[in-house]
C-alpha positions as CSV (number, residue, x, y, z in Angstrom):
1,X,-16.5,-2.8,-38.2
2,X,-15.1,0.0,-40.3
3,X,-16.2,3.5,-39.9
4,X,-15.5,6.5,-42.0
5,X,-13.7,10.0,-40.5
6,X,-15.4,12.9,-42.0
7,X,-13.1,16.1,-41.5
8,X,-16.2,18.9,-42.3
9,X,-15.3,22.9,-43.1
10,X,-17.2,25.8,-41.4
11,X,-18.1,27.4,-44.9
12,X,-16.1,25.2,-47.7
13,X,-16.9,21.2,-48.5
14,X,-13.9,19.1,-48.2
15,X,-13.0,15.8,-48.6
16,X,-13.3,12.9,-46.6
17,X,-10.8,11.4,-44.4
18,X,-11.8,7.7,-44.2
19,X,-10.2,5.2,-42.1
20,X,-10.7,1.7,-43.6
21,X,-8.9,0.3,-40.6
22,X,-11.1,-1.8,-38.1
23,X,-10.9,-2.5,-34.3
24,X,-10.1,-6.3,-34.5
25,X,-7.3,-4.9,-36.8
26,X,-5.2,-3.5,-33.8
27,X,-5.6,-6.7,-32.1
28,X,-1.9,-8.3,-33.3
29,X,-2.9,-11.6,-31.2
30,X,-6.1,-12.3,-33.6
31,X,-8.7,-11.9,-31.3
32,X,-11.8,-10.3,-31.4
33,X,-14.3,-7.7,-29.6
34,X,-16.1,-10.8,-28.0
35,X,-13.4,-12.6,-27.0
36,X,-12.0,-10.0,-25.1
37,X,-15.1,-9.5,-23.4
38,X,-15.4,-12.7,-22.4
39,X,-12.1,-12.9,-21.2
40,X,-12.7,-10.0,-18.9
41,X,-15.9,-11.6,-17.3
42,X,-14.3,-14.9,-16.6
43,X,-11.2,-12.7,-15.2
44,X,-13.9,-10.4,-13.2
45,X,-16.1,-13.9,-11.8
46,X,-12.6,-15.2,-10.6
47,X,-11.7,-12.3,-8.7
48,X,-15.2,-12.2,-7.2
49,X,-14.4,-15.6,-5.9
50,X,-13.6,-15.7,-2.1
51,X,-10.8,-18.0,-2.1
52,X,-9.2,-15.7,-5.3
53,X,-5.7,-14.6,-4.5
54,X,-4.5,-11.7,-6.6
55,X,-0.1,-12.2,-7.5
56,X,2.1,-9.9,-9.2
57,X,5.4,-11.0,-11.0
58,X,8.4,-9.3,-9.6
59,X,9.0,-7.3,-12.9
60,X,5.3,-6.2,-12.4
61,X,6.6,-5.7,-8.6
62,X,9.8,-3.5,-10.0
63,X,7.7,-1.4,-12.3
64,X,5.0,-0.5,-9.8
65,X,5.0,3.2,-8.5
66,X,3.4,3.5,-5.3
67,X,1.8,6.4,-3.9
68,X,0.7,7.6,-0.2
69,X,3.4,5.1,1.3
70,X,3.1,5.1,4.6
71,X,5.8,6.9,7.4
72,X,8.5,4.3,8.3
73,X,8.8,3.0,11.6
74,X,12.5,3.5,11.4
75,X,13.9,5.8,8.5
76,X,15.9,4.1,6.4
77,X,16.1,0.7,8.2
78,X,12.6,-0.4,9.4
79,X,8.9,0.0,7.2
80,X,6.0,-1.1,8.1
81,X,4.3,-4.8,7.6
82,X,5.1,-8.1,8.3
83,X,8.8,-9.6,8.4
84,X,10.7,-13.2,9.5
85,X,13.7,-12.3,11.7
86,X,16.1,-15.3,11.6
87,X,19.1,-16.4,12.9
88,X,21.3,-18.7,14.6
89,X,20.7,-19.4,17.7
90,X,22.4,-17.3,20.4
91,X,23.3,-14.7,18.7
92,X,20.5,-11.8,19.9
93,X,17.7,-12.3,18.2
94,X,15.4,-11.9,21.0
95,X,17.4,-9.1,22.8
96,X,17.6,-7.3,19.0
97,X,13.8,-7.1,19.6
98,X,13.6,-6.2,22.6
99,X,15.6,-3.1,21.8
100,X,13.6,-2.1,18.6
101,X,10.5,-2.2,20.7
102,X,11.9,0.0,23.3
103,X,12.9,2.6,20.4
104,X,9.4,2.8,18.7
105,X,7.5,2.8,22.2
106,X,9.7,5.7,23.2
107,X,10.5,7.3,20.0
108,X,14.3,7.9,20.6
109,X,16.6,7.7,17.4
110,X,18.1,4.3,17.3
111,X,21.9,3.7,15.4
112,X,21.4,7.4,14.6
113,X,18.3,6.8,12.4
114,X,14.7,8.9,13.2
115,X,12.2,6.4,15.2
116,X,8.7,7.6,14.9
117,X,7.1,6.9,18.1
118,X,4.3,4.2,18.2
119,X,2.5,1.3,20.2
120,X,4.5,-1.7,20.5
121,X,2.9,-5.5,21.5
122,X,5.7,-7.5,22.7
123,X,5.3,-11.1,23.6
124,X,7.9,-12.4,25.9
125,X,7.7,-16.3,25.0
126,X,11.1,-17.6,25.7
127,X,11.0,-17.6,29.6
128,X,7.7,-18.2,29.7
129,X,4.5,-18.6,32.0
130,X,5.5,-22.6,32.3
131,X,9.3,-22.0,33.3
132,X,8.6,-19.7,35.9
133,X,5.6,-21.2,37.6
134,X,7.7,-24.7,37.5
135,X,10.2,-23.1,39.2
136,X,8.0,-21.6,41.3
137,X,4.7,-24.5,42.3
138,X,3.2,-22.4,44.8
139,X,3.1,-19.1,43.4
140,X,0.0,-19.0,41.0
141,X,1.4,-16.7,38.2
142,X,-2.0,-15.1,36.1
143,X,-0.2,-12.2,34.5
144,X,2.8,-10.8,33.4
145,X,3.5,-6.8,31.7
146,X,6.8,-5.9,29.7
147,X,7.3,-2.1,30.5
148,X,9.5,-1.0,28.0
149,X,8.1,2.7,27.7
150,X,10.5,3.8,30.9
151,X,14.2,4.3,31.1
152,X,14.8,0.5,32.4
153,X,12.8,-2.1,30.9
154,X,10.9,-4.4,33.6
155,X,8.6,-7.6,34.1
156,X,5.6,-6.7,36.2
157,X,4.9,-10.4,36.8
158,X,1.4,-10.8,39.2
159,X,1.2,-14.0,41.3
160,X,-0.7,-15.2,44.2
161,X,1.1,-17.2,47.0
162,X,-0.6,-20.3,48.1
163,X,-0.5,-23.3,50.8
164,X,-2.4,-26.8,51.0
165,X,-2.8,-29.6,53.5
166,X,-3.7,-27.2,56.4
167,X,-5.2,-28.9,59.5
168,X,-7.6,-26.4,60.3
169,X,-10.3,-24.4,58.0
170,X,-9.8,-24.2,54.4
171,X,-7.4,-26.9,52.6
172,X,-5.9,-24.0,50.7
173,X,-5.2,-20.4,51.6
174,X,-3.1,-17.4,50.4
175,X,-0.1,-16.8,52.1
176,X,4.0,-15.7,51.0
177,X,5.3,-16.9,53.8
178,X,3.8,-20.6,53.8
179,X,4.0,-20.6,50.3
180,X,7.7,-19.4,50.3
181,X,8.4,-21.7,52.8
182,X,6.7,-25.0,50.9
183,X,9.2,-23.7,48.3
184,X,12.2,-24.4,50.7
185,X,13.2,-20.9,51.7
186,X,13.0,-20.3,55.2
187,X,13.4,-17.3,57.2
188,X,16.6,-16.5,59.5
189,X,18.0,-12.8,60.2
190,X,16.1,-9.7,59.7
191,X,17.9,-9.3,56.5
192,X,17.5,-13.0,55.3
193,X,13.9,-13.1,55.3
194,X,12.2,-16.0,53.1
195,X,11.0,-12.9,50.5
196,X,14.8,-12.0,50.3
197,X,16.3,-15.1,49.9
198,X,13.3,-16.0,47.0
199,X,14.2,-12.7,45.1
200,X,18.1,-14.3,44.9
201,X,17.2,-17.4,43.8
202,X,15.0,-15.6,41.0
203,X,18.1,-13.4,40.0
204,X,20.0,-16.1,39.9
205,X,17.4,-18.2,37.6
206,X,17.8,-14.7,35.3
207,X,21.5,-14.8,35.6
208,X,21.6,-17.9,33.9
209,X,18.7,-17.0,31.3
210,X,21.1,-13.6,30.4
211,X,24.5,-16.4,30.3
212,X,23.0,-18.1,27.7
213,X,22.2,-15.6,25.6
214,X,25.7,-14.0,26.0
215,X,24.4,-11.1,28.0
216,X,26.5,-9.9,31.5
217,X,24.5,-8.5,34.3
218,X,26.2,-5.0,35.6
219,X,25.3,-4.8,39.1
220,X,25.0,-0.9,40.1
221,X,24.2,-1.6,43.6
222,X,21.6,1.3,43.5
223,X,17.9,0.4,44.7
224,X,15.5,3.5,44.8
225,X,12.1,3.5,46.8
226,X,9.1,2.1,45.0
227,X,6.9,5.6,44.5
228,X,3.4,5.1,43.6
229,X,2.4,6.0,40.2
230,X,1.0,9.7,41.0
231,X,4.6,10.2,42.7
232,X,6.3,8.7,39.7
233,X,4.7,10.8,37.2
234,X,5.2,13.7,39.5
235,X,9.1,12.9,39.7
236,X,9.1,12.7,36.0
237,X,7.1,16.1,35.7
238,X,9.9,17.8,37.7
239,X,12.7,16.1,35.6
240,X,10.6,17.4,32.6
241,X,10.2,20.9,33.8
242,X,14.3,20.8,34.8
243,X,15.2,19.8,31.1
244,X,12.8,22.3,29.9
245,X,14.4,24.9,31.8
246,X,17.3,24.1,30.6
247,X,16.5,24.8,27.1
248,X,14.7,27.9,27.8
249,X,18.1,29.0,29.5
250,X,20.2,27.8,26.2
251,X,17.5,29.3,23.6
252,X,17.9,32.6,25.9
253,X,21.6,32.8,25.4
254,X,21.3,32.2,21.8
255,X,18.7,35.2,21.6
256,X,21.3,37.3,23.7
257,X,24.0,36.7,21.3
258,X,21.8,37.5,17.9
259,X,20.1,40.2,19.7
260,X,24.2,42.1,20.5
261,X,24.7,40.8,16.5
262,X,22.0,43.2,15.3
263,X,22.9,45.8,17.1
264,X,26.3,45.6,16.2
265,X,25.0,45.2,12.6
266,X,23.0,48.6,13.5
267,X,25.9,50.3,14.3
268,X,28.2,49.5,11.7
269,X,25.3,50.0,9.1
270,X,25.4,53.9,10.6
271,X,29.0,54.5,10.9
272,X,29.1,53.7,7.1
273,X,26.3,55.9,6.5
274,X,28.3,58.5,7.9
275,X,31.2,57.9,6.2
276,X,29.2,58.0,2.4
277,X,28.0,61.2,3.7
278,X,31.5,62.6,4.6
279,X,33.2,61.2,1.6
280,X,30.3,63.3,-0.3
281,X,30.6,66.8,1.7
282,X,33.5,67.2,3.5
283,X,35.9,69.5,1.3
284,X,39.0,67.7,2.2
285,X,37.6,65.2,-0.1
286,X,36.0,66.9,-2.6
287,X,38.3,67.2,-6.3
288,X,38.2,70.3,-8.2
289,X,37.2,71.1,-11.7
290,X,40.4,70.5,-14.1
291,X,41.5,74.1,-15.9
292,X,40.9,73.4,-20.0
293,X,43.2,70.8,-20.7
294,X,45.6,69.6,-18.0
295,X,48.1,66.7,-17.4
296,X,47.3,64.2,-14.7
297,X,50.5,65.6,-13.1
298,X,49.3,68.9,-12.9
299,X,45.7,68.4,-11.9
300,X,47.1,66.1,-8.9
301,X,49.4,68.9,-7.8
């Protein structure tokens, strides 16, 4: 299809401009209007398809300019998506996550980088549900909860203690102490209760978990009372407020000291205000008119 260009004058007739090129002419693969057309409808019906799956070359990759990206989880270390962390074994993978989880939930800056703060999912599945209810056959274990959004990390584990064979009643029934027991802990001393000597055997089971893995447990000897959660959150209220007020304090001594700096700055600006108006008036530093023609000599003198 050829079509000519017709330049046309307001008041004077000029000649035509005529392009004898055609549109399959800028086509240097040979193909025509209708091919490409088709070609695009077969490429649209294919993408259309469910099971289509779009790919990009890496060149295409390295050329692509992307906009809105989103915020990274960890500046300069950590985006967002999907990743395979991989390693020998041993070495910290698990406890490498553990830590990056703690740093998002909380939001502190981790190797010196900027952590923006966000929800975290962790699944614990190395010392799992199976290992601790083998070690433990009559504890029911039906839930566990990482807390890693509080200064110390902990496993909420929730378990009820159960019995069976009883002579009398129900064949099963809830109780620790039975249940410890049937475990092989039994109750001596006040202080070596079956619940006491259980929680050593657990930390022990731990200890071993944390060898493994090259990990040293550093035992502070330090045990606070439990607080419920409205006493917690009050405790870390307080601790808030104290920091706070510690700021305040510091941003008040920093005030202090610009607020002396612009008075100074005040009083300097008037002294030399003062001396520009003595240096203009005062007569023992005002110069004379020179007499007609004078040597430097003279005039000084």
């Amino acid at each position: 299809m050829t079509t000519p260009i017709v330049s046309v004058g307001a008041d004077t007739e000029q000649l035509p401009n005529v392009c004898n090129d055609s549109i399959t002419d800028f086509n240097e693969d040979g193909k025509s209007l209708d091919d490409y057309l088709e070609e695009m409808q077969k490429e649209f019906s294919k993408q259309m398809s469910p099971s289509y799956l779009k790919t990009v070359s890496m060149s295409e990759l390295y050329d692509t300019v992307f906009f809105n990206v989103q915020t990274p989880l960890i500046d300069g270390l950590l985006q967002r998506g999907t990743y395979i962390f991989a390693g020998s074994p041993k070495v910290g993978k698990s406890f490498m996550m553990v830590q990056l989880a703690y740093h998002i939930s909380t939001g502190t800056p981790l190797w010196g980088y900027k952590v923006q703060k966000s929800t975290v999912l962790y699944f614990a599945l190395e010392d799992d549900y199976p290992r601790l209810q083998e070690r433990n056959p009559n504890l029911k274990v039906f839930s566990a909860h990482l807390h890693i959004d509080e200064a110390t990390p902990h496993l909420h584990i929730d378990f009820v203690p159960f019995t069976t064979g009883s002579k009398r009643g129900l064949d099963t029934r809830v109780s620790l102490k039975q249940a410890l027991a049937a475990q092989g802990f039994k109750g001596g001393t006040r202080g070596d209760t079956e619940w006491n000597q259980w929680v050593s055997a657990e930390k022990s089971a731990l200890a071993f978990v944390m060898e493994r893995h090259g990990i040293e447990w550093e035992h502070k000897g330090t045990h606070e009372k439990h607080l419920s959660v409205l006493d917690y959150k009050k405790q870390e209220r307080a601790t808030e407020l104290e920091q706070l007020g510690a700021k305040i304090e510091e941003k008040q001594t920093e005030f202090n000291v610009l607020s002396e700096r612009v008075l100074n700055y005040d009083d300097g600006l008037e002294n030399l205000k003062n001396v520009e108006e003595m240096l203009d008036t005062a007569p023992e530093y005002q110069l004379s008119e020179p007499q007609g023609f004078m040597s430097a000599k003279a005039y000084k003198t």
